[in-house]
C-alpha positions in Angstrom: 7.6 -24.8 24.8 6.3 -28.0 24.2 8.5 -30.7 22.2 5.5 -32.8 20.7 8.3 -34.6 18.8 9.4 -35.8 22.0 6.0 -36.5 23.3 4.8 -38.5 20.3 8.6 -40.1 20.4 9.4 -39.8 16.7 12.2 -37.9 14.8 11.7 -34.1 13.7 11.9 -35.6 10.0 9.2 -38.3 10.7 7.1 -38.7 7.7 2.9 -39.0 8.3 2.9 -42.1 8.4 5.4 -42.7 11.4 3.7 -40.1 13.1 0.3 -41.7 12.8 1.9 -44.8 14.1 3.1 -43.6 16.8 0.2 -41.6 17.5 -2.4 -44.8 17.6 0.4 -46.6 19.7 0.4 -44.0 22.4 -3.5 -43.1 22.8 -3.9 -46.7 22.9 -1.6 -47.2 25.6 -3.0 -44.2 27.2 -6.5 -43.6 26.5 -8.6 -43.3 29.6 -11.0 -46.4 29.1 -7.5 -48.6 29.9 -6.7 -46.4 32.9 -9.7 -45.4 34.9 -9.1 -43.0 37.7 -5.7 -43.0 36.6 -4.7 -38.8 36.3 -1.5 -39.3 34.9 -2.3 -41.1 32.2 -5.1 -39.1 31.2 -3.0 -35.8 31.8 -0.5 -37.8 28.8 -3.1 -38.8 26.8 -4.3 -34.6 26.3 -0.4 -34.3 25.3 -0.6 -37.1 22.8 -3.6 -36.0 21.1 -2.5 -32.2 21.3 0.7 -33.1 19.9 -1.1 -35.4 17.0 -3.0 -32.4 16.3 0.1 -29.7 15.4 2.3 -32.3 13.4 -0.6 -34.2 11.6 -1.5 -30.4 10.2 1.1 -29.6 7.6 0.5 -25.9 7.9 0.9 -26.1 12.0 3.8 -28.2 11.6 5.6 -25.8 9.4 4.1 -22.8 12.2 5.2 -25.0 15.2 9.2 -26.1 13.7 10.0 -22.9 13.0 8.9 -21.3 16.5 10.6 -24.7 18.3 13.9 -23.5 15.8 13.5 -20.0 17.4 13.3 -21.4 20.8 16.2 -23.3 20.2 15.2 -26.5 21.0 16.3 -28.0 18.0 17.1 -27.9 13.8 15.6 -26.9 11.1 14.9 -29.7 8.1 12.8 -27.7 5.7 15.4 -27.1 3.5 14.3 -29.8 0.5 12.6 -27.4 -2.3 14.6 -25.7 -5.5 15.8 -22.7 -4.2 14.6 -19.2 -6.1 13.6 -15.9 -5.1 10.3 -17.2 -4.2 11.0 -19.6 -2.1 13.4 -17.4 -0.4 10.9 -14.5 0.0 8.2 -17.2 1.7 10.5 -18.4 3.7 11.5 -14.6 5.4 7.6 -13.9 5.5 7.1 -17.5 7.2 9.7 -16.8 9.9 8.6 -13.0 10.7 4.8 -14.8 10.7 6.3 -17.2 13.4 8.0 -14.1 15.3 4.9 -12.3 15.5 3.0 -14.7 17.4 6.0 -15.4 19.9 6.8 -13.9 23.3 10.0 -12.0 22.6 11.4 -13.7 25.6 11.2 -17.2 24.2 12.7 -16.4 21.4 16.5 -17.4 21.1 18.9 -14.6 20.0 21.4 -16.9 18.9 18.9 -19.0 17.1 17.0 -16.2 15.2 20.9 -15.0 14.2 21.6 -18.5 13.0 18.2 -18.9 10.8 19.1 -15.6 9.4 22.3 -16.7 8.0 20.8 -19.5 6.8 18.5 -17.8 4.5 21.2 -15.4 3.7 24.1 -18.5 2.6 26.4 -17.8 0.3 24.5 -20.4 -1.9 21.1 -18.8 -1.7 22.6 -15.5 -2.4 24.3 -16.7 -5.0 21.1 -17.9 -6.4 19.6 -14.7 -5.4 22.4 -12.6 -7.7 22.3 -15.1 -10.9 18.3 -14.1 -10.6 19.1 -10.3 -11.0 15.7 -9.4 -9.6 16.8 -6.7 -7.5 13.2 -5.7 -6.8 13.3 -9.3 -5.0 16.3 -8.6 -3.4 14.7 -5.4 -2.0 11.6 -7.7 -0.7 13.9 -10.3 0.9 16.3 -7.3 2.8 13.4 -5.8 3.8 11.7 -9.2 5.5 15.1 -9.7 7.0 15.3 -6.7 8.6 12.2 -6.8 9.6 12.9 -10.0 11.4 15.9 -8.2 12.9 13.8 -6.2 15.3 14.0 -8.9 17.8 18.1 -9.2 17.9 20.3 -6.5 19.8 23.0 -5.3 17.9 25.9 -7.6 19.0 24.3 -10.1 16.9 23.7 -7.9 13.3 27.1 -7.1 12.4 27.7 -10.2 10.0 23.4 -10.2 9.1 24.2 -6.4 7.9 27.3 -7.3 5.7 24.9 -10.0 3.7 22.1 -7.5 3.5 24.4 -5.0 2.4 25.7 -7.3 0.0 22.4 -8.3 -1.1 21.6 -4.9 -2.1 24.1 -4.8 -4.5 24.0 -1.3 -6.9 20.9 -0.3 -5.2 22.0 2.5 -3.2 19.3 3.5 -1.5 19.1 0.2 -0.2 22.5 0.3 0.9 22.5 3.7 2.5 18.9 2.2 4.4 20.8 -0.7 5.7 23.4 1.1 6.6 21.4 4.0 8.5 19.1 1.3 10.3 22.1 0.0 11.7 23.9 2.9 13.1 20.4 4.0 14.4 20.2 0.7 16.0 23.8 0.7 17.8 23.3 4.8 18.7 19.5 3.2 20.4 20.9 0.4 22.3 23.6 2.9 23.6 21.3 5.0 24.8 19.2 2.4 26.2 22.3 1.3 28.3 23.3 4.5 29.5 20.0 5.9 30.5 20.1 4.0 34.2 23.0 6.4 34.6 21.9 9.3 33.2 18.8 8.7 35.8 20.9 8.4 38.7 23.2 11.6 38.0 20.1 13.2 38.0 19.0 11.9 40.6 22.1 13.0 42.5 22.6 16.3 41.3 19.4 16.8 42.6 19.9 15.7 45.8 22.9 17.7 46.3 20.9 20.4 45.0 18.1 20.0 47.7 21.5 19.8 50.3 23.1 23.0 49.5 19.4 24.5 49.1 18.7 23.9 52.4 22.1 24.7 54.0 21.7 28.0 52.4 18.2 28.3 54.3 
């Protein structure tokens, strides 16, 4: 993944302005009327003006820092607006739109598990119970395990205990977190043992076709 912070040479937190500046700096440093015939320069220029492009858009700025968070190239900074079930809720629905448009392998397990517990702080879900919304509290569980999908199980244990938490006296809630869970361990057990059960098969059969043919 491309770091068009580090391209354009400017913070993560740079404002507009910086990045414009830097922007002009570069493509007038190398744009291809100052060096003809000159391949690497032009093939920096395309990186410079690609990179201009995704951080002068706010929307595909906010796309491209949370899938370079994911990645784990680096941190996460938008964390400036009043915190409320809202905001919460956009920010799980922002992060599983980020996930769907990523290749599962680029996406960082330990990141994801990080940016998880980060929406689930014990500040925000403190917020979360003054609200009382439960129906909220329903929506945000069920981004968040939605955005769960892409971690192995090793890394839900402490995600569940918040969600579980965050469910509060909904029950059913409870008893679905808890369920999706076991079903997830009892999967990725299976998942593991199947290359065994394969090759016990695979040798009972062979000693099957052995004795078989001994006994012809």
């Amino acid at each position: 993944m491309k770091d068009y912070y580090k391209i354009l040479g400017v913070n993560i937190s740079a404002t507009m302005p910086e990045i414009k500046k830097a922007y002009r700096g570069l493509a007038f440093r190398y744009h291809p009327d100052k060096n003809p015939e000159n391949a690497l320069a032009e093939a920096h220029f395309k990186e410079v003006q690609e990179a201009y492009t995704i951080l002068s858009d706010t929307d595909r700025r906010a796309r491209y820092d949370d899938e370079r968070w994911l990645s784990g190239m680096g941190g996460k900074t938008r964390y400036k607006e009043a915190i409320t079930p809202t905001w919460i809720i956009s920010a799980c629905v922002e992060l599983n739109t980020s996930l769907a448009k990523m290749d599962s392998h680029s996406i960082s397990p330990g990141a994801l598990k990080t940016y998880l517990l980060l929406i689930l702080s014990d500040s925000h879900i403190g917020v979360l119970q003054q609200w009382g919304d439960q129906q909220a509290n329903n929506v945000i569980i069920a981004e968040i395990m939605k955005a769960t999908r892409k971690l192995r199980p090793e890394y839900l244990g402490e995600i569940m205990k918040k969600l579980t938490l965050l469910a509060a006296m909904d029950e059913n809630m409870t008893a679905s977190i808890q369920a999706d869970y076991r079903d997830r361990v009892k999967k990725a057990l299976m998942e593991k043992m199947f290359p065994y059960v394969v090759i016990l098969i695979t040798l009972a059969l062979c000693l099957f076709m052995y004795l078989y043919g001994k006994m012809s």
